[in-house]
N, C-alpha and C positions, 0 to 999 in steps of 0.2 A: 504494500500500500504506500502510493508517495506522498499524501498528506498524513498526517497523523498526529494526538496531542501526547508527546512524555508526558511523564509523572515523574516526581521522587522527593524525596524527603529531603531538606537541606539539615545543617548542622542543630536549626533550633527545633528539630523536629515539627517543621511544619511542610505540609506538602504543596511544592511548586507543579505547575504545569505550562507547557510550551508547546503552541503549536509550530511543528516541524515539517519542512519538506524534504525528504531525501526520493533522490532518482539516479537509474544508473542510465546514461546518453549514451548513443554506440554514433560515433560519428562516421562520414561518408570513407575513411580509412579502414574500416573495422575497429577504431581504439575504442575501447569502452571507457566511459570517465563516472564515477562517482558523486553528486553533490551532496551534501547535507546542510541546508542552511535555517535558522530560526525565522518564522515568517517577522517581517516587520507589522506585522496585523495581526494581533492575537485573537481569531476567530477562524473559522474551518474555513466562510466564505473567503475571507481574506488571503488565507494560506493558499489555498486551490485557486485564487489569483496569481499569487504571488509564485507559484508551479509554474504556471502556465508563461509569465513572465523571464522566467530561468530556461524555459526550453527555449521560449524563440530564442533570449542569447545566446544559448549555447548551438543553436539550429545557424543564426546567425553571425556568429564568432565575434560577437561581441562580448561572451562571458568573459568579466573581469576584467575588463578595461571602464566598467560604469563608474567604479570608486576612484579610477585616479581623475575622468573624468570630472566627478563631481569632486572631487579635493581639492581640485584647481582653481575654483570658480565660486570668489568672493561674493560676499552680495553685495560691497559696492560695484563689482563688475556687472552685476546681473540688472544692477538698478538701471543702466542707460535702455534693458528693455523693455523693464518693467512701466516707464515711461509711456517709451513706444506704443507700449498696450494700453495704458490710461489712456494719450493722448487720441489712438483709435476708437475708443469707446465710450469715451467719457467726456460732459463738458469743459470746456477751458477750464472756469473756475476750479472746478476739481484736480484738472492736472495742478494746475497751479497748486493749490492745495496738497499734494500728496508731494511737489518738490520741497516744498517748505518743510513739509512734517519729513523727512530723507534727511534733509539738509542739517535740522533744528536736535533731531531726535536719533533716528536708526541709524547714520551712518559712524556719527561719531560713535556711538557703540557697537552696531555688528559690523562696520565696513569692512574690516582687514578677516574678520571671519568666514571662513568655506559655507557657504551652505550647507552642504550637509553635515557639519558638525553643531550647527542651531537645532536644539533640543528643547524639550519642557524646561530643563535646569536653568541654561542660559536665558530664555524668556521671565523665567520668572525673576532671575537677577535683574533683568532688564527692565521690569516692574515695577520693582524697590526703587531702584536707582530712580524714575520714572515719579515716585511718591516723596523723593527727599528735593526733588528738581522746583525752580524756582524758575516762573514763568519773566521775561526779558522785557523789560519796558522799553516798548522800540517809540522812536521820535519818528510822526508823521513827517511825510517828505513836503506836504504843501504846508507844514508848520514848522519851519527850523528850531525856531525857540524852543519848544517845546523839552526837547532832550536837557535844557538849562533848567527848565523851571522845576522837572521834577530831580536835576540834581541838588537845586536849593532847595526843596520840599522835602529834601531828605525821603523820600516814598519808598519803601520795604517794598520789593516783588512778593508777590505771595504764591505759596508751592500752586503747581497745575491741579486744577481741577479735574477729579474724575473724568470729567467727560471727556476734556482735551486729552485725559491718558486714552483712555478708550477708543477714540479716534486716530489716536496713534498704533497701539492694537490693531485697528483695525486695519490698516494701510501693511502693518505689517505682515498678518496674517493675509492679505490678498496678493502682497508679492510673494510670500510661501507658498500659496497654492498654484500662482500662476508658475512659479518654477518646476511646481510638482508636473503639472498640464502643459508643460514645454519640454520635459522630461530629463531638467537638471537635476534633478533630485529625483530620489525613488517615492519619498513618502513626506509629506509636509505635517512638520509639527501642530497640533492644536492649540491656537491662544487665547486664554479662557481672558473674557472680557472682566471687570470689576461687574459685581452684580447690582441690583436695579437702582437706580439714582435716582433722589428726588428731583420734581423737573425744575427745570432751570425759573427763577425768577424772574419777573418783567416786568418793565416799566410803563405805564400813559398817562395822558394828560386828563384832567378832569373835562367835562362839559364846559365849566366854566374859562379854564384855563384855554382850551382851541376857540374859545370866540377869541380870546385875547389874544393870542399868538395872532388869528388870522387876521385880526387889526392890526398888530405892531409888524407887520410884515412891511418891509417895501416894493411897492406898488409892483416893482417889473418880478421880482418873486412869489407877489401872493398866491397868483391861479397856482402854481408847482406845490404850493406848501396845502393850499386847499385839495387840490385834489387826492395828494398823497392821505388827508385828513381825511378824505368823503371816498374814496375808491380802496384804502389798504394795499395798495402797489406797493413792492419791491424795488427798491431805489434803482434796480439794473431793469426794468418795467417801464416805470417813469421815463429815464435814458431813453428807450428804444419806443416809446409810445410815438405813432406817426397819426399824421390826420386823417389817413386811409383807414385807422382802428377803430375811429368813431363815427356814431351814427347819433348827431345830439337831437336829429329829430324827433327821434324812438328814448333818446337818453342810453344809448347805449354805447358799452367798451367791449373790444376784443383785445385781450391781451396775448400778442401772437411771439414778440421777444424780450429777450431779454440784453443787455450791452454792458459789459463787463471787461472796463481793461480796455478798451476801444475795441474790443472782439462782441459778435454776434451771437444770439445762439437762440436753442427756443428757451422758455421759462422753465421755472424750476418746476421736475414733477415732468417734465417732456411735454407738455401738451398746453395747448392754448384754453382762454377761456372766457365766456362773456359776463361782465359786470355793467349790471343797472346804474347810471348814475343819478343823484339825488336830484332837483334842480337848481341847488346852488354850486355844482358844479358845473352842469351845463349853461346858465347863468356867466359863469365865469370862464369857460373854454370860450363861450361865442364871442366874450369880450377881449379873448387873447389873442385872437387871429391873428397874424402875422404873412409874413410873406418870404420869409425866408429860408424856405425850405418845405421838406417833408416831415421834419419832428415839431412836434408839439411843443416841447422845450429844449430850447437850442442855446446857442452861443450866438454873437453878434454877424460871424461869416454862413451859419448854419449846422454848422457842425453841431453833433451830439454833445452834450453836461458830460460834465468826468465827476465822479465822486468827490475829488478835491475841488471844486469851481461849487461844490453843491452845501459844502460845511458850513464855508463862512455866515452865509446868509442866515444859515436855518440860526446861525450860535448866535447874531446879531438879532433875529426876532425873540429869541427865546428871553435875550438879556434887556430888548424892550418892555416885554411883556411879565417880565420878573418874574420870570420860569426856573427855578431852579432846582437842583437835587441834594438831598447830601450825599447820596450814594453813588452818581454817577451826573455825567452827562447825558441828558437828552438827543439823541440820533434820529438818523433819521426810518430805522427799525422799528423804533417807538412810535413813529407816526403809525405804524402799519399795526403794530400793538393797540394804536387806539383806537384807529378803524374799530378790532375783532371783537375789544371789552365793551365801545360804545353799541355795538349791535346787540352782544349778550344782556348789557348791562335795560336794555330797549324791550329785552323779549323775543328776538330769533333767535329762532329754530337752530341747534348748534350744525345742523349737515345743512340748513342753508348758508350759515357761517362757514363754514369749511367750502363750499362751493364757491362760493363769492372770492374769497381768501386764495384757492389755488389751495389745498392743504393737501399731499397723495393720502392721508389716512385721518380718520376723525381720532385720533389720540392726540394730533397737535392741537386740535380744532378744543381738545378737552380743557386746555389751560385757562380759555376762556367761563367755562363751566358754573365756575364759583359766583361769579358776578353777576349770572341773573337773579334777580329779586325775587320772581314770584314762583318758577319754577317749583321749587322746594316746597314753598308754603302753600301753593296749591293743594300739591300733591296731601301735605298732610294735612288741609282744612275737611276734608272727604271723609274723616275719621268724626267729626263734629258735624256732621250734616245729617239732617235726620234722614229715618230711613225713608224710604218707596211705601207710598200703601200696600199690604202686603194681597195679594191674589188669592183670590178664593177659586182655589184648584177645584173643591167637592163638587160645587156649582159647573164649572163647565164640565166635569163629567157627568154627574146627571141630566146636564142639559143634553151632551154630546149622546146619551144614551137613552135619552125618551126619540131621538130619531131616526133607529132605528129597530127596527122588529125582533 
């Protein structure tokens, strides 16, 4: 039999088992060869993969040349494909995203490492290390100052948050697998994520506070900051919104891109979507016409907003308007925050909220949740409501039974 699981008793008297392949290969000379090897999958299905695996090497003459192979081939060598394959498959933002996390995180710790010597062991040291790590306060490029003010603030970095580890994990585990699926490696380590996190907190404006903001706005930014207020857009939304999206007859948006980085793409979630506009925002598109192009909000030649051209203003309304946090700055995320809470906080329906919003799952759409008023208290006023007059069942069967014979 060439799969099979040993037994046997180790030193502490406890019994181990391993599933094993051994076969003997008679190759195209007559030489018979013997293997015996421990499956890297400790299951039958695994093993009797992992057979079948050994024979075509050995059918193929590549047995035994797979380990020097893979000894060879660091993972920062492996990274310029793992790239390759983001960038095929995945939005800019993302690549971008997973050079940063390469850059910031896994290379300085697995680069000069073989892939196949990254294990569970190494991952979890990578963890640790990961939990004592203390996130970089980087100075905006359209803010020089910046990097000064928080060295005279003396500002403590504070260790990464779960989640940022997690998403580091994660990037990692997808270059493991995609090496496994390119077949530099035989088998990709499992990297157990931190388990369930509370969700992240978030910031909006009162009711009261967005009237004031949309008044302290100046005048050539107001429609931008309003509509972000009345539609919940995504700043890279906003960017790529063209006159072609709207239909103010109807009051309506299709939100078809997204513009990121001066790059194009669709929204986030891959798919487009239509949003009802209020009429104080079609109100205020009609009055923003322009001529300078196909976007809605442009720069002076036509060109598309860049996220730096979009800060100043919003930080200059907010500081008219005596908008402020102690927790953080206001962005412009938060506008799209206030969008979700003013709806809930209104009484929709949280999956018309998530529809409106672009959300791919109603668990984002849940954050919103807590903020409706009545929801809850409805539900349990029905316990204080009296009851239904109760039916007199007796009666309609005697009735139902004098009719017939």
């Amino acid at each position: 039999m060439s799969v099979r699981a040993r037994k046997w008793t180790n030193k502490a008297g406890k019994v181990e088992e391993r599933w094993t392949v051994d076969i003997v290969f008679q190759h195209a000379d007559g030489r018979e060869e013997r293997v015996t090897k421990v499956s890297p999958v400790q299951t039958r299905r695994g093993a009797e993969q992992y057979e079948r695996e050994l024979r075509n090497a050995l059918l193929n003459g590549t047995f035994g040349k797979e380990k020097k192979n893979e000894a060879r081939v660091t993972l920062a060598e492996f990274a310029a494909r793992f790239l390759t394959y983001s960038e095929n498959n995945n939005k800019y933002s993302s690549v971008i995203t997973k050079q940063q996390i390469l850059k910031d995180h896994i290379l300085p710790f697995f680069g000069e490492m073989a892939l196949a010597s990254i294990g569970p062991a190494e991952i979890e040291d990578f963890k640790a290390l990961m939990r004592k790590k203390k996130s970089a306060a980087r100075a905006r490029k359209e803010d020089p100052t910046q990097a000064a003010i928080l060295k005279r603030a003396e500002v403590e970095p504070k260790p990464l948050s779960f989640k940022t580890i997690n998403n580091v994990l994660c990037a990692l585990s997808k270059l493991l697998n995609l090496a496994e699926e390119q077949r530099v490696i035989r088998q990709a380590p499992r990297v157990k994520l931190f388990g369930k996190l509370p969700k992240p907190k978030f910031d909006f404006l009162t009711f009261a506070e967005v009237e004031r903001l949309i008044d302290a706005t100046e005048p050539e930014w107001r429609t931008l900051i309003l509509v972000a207020l009345k539609t919940g857009l995504r700043q890279g939304e906003l960017i790529g919104l063209q006159w072609a999206d709207l239909d103010l007859s109807r009051g309506m948006m299709t939100v078809r891109r997204s513009v990121w980085r001066g790059v194009t793409d669709v929204p986030k979630g891959g798919r487009e979507r239509a949003v009802e506009l209020p009429s104080s925002a079609v109100d205020a598109l009609k009055a923003h016409r322009h001529l300078r192009g196909r976007f809605v909000f442009c720069q002076d030649d036509g060109q598309p907003l860049t996220a730096g051209k979009m800060e100043r203003p919003l930080r200059r309304a907010l500081k008219r308007a005596d908008i402020d946090r102690e927790e953080g700055r206001i962005g412009w995320h938060d506008l799209r925050h206030t969008y979700g809470s003013h709806l809930a906080m209104k009484g929709v329906p949280l999956k018309v909220i998530q529809e409106l919003m672009g959300h791919g799952t109603i668990d984002m759409t849940m954050r919103y949740a807590h903020l409706s008023p009545d929801t809850r208290r409805d539900a349990v006023a029905v316990l204080d409501a009296p009851l239904a007059p109760a039916r007199n069942t007796d009666a309609t069967r005697v009735e139902g039974a004098t009719n017939h014979p």
